[in-house]
C-alpha positions as MATLAB code, in Angstrom:
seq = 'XXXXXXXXXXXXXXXXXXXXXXXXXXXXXXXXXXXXXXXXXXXXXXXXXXXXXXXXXXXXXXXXXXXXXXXXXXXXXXXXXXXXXXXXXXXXXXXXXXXXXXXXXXXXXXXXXXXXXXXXXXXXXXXXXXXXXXXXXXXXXXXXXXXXXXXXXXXXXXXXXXXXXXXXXXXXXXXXXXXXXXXXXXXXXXXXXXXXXXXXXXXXXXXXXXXXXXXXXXXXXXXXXXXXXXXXXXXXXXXXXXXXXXXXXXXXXXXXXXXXXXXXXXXXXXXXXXXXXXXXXXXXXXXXXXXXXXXXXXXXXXXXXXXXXXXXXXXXXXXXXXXXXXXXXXXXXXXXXXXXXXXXXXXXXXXXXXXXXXXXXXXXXXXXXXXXXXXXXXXXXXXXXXXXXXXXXXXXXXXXXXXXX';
ca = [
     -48.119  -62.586  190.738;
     -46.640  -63.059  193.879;
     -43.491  -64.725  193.926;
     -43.445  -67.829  195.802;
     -40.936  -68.158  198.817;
     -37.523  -69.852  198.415;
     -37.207  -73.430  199.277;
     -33.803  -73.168  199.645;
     -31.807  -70.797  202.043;
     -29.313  -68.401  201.143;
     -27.037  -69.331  204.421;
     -26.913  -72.362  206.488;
     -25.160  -73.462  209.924;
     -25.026  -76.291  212.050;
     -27.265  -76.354  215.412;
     -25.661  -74.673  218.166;
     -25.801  -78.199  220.637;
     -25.458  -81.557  218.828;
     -24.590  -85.237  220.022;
     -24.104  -87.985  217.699;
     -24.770  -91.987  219.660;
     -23.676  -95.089  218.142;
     -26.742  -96.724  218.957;
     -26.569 -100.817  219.063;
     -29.976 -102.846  218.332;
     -29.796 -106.338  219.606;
     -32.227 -109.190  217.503;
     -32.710 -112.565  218.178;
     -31.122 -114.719  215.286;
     -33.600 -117.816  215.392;
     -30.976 -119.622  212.647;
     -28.407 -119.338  215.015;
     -29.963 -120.255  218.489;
     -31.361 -123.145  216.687;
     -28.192 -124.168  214.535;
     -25.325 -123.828  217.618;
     -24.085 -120.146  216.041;
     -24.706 -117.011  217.529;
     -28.323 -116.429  219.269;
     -28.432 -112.578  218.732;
     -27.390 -110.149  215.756;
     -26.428 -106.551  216.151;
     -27.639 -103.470  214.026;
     -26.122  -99.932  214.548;
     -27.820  -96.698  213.712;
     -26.323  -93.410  214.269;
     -29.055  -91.077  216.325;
     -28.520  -87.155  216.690;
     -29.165  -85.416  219.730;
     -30.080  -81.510  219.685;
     -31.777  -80.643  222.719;
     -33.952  -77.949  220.418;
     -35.598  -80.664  218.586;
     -38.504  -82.625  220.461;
     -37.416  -85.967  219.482;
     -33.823  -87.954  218.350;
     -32.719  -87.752  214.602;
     -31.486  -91.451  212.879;
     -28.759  -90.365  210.566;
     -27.455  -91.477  207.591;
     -23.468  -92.109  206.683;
     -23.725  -89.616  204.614;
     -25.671  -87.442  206.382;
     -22.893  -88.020  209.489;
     -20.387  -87.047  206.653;
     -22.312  -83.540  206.144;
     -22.706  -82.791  209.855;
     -18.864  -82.959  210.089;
     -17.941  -80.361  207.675;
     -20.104  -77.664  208.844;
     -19.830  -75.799  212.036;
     -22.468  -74.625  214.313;
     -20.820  -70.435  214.581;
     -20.335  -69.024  211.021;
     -23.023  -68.968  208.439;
     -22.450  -70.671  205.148;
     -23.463  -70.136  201.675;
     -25.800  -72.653  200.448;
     -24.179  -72.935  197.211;
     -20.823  -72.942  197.866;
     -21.482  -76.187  200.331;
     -23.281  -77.790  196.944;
     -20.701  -77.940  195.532;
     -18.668  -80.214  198.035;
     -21.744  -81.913  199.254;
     -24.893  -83.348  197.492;
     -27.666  -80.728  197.816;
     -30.150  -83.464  198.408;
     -28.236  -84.298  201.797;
     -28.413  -80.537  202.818;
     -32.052  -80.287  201.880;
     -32.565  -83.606  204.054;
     -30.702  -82.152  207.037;
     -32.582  -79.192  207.023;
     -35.798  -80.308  206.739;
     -34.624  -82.232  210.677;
     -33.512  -79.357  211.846;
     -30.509  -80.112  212.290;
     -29.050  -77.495  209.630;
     -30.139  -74.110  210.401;
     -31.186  -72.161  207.333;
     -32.076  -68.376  207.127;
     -35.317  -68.307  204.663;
     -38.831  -68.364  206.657;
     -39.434  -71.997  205.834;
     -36.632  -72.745  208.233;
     -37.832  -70.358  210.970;
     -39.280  -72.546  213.545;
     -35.974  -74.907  213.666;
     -33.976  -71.523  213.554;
     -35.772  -69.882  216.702;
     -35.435  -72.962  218.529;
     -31.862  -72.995  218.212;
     -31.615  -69.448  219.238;
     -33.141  -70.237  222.433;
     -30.530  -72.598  223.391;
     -27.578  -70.358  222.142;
     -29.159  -67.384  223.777;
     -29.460  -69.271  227.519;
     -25.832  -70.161  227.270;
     -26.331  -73.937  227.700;
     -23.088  -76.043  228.480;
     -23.883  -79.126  225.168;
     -23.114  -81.943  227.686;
     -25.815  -80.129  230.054;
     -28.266  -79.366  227.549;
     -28.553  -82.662  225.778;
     -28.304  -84.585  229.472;
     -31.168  -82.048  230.491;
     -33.223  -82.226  227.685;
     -33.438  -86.144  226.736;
     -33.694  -87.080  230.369;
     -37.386  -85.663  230.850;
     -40.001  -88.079  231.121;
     -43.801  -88.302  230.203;
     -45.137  -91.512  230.969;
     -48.277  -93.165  231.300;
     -49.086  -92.865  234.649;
     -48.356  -95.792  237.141;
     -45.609  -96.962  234.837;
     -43.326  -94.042  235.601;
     -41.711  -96.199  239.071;
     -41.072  -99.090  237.668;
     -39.222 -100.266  240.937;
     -42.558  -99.884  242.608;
     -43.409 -103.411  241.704;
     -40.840 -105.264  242.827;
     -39.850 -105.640  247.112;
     -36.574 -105.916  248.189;
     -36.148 -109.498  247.523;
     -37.233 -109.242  244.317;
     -34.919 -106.713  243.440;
     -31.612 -108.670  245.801;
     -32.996 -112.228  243.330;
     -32.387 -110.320  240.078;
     -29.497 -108.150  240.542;
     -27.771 -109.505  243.531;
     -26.941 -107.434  247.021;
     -26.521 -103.945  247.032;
     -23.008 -102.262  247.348;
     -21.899 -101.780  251.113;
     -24.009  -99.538  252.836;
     -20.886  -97.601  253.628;
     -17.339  -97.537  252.705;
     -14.333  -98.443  255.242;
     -10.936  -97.321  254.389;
      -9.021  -99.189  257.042;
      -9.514 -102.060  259.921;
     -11.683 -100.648  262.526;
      -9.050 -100.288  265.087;
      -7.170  -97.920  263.070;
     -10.294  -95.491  263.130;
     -10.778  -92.172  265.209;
     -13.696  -92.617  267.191;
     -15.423  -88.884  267.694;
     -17.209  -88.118  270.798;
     -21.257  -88.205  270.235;
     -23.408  -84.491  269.586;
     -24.456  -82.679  272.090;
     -28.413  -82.925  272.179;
     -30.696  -79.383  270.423;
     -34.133  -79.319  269.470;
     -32.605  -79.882  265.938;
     -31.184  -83.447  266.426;
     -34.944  -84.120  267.226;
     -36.402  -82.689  264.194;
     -33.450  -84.704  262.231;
     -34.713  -87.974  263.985;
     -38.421  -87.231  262.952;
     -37.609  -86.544  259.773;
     -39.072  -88.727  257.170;
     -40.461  -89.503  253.447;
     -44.270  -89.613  253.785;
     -46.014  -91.978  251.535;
     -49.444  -92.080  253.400;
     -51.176  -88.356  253.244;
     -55.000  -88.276  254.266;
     -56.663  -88.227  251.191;
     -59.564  -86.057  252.069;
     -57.725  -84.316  254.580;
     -57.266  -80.150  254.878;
     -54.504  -78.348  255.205;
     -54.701  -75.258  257.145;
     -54.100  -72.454  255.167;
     -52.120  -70.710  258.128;
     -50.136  -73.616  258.221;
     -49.796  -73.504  254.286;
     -48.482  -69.685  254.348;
     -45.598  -70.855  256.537;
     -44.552  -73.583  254.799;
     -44.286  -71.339  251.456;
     -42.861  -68.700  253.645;
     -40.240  -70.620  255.710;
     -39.292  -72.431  252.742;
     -39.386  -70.536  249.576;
     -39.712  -66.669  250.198;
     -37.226  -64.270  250.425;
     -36.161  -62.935  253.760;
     -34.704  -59.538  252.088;
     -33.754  -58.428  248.302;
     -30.747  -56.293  247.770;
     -29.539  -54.267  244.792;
     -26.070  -54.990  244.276;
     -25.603  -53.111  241.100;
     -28.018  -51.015  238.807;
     -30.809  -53.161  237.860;
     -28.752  -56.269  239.743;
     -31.518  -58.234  242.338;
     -29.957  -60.689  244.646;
     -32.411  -62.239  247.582;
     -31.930  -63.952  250.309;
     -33.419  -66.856  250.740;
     -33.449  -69.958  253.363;
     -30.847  -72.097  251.539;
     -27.297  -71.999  249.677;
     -27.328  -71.158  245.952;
     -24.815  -71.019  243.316;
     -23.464  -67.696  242.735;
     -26.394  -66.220  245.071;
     -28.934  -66.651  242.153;
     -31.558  -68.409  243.340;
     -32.711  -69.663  239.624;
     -35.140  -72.121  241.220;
     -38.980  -71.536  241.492;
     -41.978  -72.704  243.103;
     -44.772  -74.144  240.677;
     -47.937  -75.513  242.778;
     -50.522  -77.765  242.281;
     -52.838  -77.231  245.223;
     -55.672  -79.577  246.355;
     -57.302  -79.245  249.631;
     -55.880  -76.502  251.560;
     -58.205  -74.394  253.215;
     -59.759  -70.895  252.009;
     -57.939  -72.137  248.434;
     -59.136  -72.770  245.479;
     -57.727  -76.184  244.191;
     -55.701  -75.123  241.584;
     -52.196  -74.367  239.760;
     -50.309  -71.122  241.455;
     -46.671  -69.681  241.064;
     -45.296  -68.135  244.204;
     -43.696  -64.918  244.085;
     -41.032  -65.477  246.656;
     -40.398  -61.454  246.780;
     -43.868  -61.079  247.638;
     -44.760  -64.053  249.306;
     -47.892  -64.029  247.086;
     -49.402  -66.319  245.088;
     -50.346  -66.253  240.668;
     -52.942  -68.092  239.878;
     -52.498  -70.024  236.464;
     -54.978  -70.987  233.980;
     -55.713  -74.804  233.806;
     -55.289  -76.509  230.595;
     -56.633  -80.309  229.825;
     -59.886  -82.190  230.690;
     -58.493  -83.807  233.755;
     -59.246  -83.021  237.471;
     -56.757  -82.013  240.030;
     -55.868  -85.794  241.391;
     -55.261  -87.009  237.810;
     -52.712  -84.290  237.185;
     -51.055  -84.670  240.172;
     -50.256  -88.302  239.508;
     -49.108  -87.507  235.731;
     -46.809  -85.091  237.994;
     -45.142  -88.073  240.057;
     -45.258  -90.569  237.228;
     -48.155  -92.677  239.036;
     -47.086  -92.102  242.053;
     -50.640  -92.266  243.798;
     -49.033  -92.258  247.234;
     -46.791  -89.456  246.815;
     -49.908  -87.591  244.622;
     -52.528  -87.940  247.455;
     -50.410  -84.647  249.253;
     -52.279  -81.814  249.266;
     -49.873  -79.363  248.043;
     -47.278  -80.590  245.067;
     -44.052  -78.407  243.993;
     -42.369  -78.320  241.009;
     -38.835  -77.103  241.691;
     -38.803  -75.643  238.295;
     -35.166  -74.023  236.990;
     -34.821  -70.612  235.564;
     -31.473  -71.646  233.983;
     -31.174  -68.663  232.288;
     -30.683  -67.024  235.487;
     -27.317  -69.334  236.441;
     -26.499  -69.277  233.331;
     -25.890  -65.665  232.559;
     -23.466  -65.966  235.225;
     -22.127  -69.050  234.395;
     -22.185  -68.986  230.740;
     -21.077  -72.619  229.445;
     -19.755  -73.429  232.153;
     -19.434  -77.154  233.009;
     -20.802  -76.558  236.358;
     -23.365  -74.554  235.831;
     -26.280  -77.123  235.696;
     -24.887  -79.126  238.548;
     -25.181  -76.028  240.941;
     -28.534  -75.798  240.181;
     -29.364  -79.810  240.990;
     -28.170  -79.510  244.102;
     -29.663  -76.571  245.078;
     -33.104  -78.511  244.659;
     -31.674  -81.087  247.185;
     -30.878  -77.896  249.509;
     -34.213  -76.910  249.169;
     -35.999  -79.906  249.649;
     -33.999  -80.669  252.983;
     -35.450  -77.439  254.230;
     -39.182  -78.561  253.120;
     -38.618  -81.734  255.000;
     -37.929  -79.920  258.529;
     -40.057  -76.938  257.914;
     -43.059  -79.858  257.174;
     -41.622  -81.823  260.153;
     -41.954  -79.091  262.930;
     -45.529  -78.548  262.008;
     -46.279  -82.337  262.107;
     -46.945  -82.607  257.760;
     -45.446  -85.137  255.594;
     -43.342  -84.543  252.901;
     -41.643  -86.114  250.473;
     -39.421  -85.393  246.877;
     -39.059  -87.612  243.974;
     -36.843  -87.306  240.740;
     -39.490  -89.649  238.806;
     -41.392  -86.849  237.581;
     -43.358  -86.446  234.197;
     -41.261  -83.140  233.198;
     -43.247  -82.482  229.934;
     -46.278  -83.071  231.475;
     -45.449  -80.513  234.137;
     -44.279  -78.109  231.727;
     -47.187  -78.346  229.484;
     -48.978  -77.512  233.123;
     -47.436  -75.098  233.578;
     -46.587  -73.095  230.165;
     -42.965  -74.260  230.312;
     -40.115  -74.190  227.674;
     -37.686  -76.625  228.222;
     -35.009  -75.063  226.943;
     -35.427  -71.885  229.058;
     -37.121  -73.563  232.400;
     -38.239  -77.355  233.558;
     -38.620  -78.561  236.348;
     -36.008  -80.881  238.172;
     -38.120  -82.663  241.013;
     -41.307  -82.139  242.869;
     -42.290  -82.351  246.506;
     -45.410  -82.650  248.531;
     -46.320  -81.736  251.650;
     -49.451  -82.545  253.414;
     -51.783  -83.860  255.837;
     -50.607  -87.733  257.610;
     -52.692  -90.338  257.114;
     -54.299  -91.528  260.732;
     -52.962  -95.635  259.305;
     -50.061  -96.616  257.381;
     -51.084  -98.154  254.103;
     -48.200  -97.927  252.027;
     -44.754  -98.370  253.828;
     -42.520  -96.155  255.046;
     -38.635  -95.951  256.086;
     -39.054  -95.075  259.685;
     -36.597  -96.978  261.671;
     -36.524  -94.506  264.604;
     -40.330  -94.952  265.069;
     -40.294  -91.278  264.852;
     -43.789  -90.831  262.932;
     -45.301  -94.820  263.106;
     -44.644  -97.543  265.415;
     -41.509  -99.481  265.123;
     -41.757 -102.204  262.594;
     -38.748 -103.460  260.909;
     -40.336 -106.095  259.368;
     -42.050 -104.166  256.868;
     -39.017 -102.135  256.057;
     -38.075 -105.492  253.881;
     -40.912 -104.141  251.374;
     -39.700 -101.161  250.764;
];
């Protein structure tokens, strides 16, 4: 006979990255809105957060108790925590995942968590990372959508200043104005498109330069044996460049609508198999979380992060993850006057369907997801949907409808 596997491992360890939330549940208390006591009752749960599980763990006390005693470095021997602990607890914690054993039976919890120790997460960054990624239904994603601006002003009130002032006005420096370039008029121009021509084309010249201009390297160096480093059109931390460029294309001439990577070395494209039932425009909005005017663009980009690649510089380091955030805002400024010169509209948005996008695109979370997408695209020949344009740079000046925004 063959014998049958354990159930039980021989060693155990914590997760590598795990946050524990007090979690309050408010319920209305009919007996006391009704008898002049208190109208709402409160219920508290402890939830576990370990970025390599797909979902958030409710915990026990006892269970909390466990998780406390056991570190997430040095393996343990099953029996010798039995006998502090109730085995039925240990069983129960590694059945979630949340105990790493070493017997096959554990092995899918137990790869997962080597992912995250072997990309050299910061905890804070990985759980903030991981349980921050959307997929919602589409056209629920912008929730502010459906309110205008005196909707919002009735329920919450007015808006902080829209700057801050230190000191009386008289007591300020005044600075002389700029002297006038070509780039102070691409800065005016510059804008968030929410109206792209639907049926529109994109030239596919026009296409290469965006790609080009924006994402591709302008030389790759070797700085050590087996050490890359390219340069690229904007700032990155530590020179590493861990961002890529994930496209969904629709529309652009001599192109086959489709999902691409670009090869910034290259300047090439990869095609990318297609997964799902849905056609091009319905993935595009799961992309921008309903989005429909942002997903009419003809060409979407999913700044996806290699984090590893930071990372292996950066190795837990608290900053780490916030280099690579704002080197999508770096990048995106540059899509926005590269798009501008040419006459296209772009756009980003943070309210993006990241598992959606990584399903797209073959993604693991824990190694690379994306952080925001932009479009750029054809105009629309009429304004439809409004837009923040208060230099009348792109549409005719119309303040009134910036209320709506």
């Amino acid at each position: 006979m063959t014998p049958s596997a354990p159930t039980r491992p021989n060693k155990l360890r914590r997760c590598a990255v795990l946050f524990i939330e007090p979690r309050e549940h408010l319920q209305l208390n009919p007996a006391g809105l009704f008898g002049g006591g208190e109208p709402l009752t409160s219920r508290m749960e402890w939830m576990a957060l370990a970025p390599h599980l797909d979902a958030e763990i409710a915990l026990a006390s006892r269970e909390l108790d466990v998780l406390g005693r056991i570190g997430e470095t040095l393996w343990v021997a099953f029996t010798e925590l039995a006998r502090q602990v109730p085995a039925e607890v240990l069983d129960g914690l590694l059945e979630k995942g949340l105990l790493i054993g070493d017997i096959a039976a554990h092995a899918n919890h137990r790869q997962r968590d080597e992912k995250v120790r072997a990309v050299h997460w910061k905890a804070l960054s990985a759980v903030g990372h991981y349980f921050s990624r959307w997929s919602e239904d589409a056209g629920r994603g912008a929730a502010s959508a459906d309110y205008t601006l005196a909707d919002i002003v009735e329920k919450y009130g007015l808006p902080p200043p829209d700057s801050t002032e230190r000191m009386a006005q008289d007591q300020r420096i005044v600075l002389r104005a700029r002297s006038e370039s070509g780039l102070d008029e691409l800065l005016r121009k510059r804008t968030t498109c929410r109206n792209f021509a639907r049926d529109g084309i994109l030239e596919y010249g026009v296409f290469c330069d965006m790609l080009q201009r924006v994402f591709g390297a302008h030389a790759s160096v070797e700085l050590h044996p087996g050490v890359q480093a390219l340069k690229k059109s904007n700032p990155s931390g530590g020179g590493l460049h861990p961002l890529e460029a994930y496209l969904l294309v629709q529309n652009v001439a001599g192109l086959e609508n489709g999902l691409y990577h670009y090869h910034s070395p290259s300047h090439s494209l990869e095609r990318l198999p297609r997964s799902g039932d849905g056609g091009m425009a319905g993935m595009a909005c799961r992309f921008v979380a309903g989005q429909t005017y942002f997903s009419d663009a003809q060409v979407l980009v999913a700044l996806v992060a290699r984090f590893e690649r930071t990372f292996w510089k950066y190795r837990n380091h608290a900053k780490a993850y916030r280099a690579i955030v704002l080197e999508a805002g770096h990048v995106s400024q540059n899509l926005y006057l590269a798009a501008t010169e040419l006459g296209l509209g772009a756009y980003i948005t943070a309210a993006i369907n990241e598992i959606d996008i990584e399903s797209a695109f073959g993604l693991d979370p824990l190694q690379e997801s994306p952080l925001a997408v932009c479009g750029f695209g054809v105009r629309a020949q009429q304004k439809t949907t409004t837009e923040f344009d208060p230099l009348g740079g792109t549409w005719p000046l119309d303040i009134a409808s910036f209320s709506e925004e």
